[in-house]
C-alpha positions, 0 to 999 in steps of 0.5 A: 831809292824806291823807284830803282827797288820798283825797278828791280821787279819782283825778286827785289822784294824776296831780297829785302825781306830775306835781309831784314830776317838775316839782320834780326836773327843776328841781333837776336843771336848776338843777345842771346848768345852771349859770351859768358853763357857760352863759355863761362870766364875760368870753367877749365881752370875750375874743371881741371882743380876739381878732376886733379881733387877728386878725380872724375865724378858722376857729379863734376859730370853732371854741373858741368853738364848743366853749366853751359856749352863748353861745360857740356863739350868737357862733360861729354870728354870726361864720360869718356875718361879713361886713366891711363895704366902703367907701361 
């Protein structure tokens, strides 16, 4: 197997080490990004119970702001809130 990768030449070399740095960054994505850090197990059903409570607070904003991705993407819709008025 080393003769064919010596054989290759030069940009063999470059390949291999990209491929070991692209295997690595995936390892590292996959433990750090876990799934429950990104989207929390039932934060829609608890953001949609709390806005039907009380309503859009400065206060639901900012924890879901600070509770993980997807809690930062509905923050960022609920800033953005505005309630309807009748027709």
């Amino acid at each position: 197997m080393f003769a064919i990768i010596e054989a290759a030449g030069w940009p063999i070399w470059f390949l291999l080490v990209a491929s070991v740095i692209a295997v690595a960054l995936i390892i590292e994505r996959t433990i750090v990004l876990r799934r429950d850090k990104i989207v929390p197990r039932g934060l829609l059903d608890r953001v949609v119970d709390a806005y039907r409570k009380q309503g859009v607070t400065a206060q639901l904003i900012e924890n879901l702001y600070r509770d993980s991705a997807l809690g930062r993407v509905l923050a960022a819709g609920l800033r953005n809130h505005k309630p309807r008025r009748g027709r």
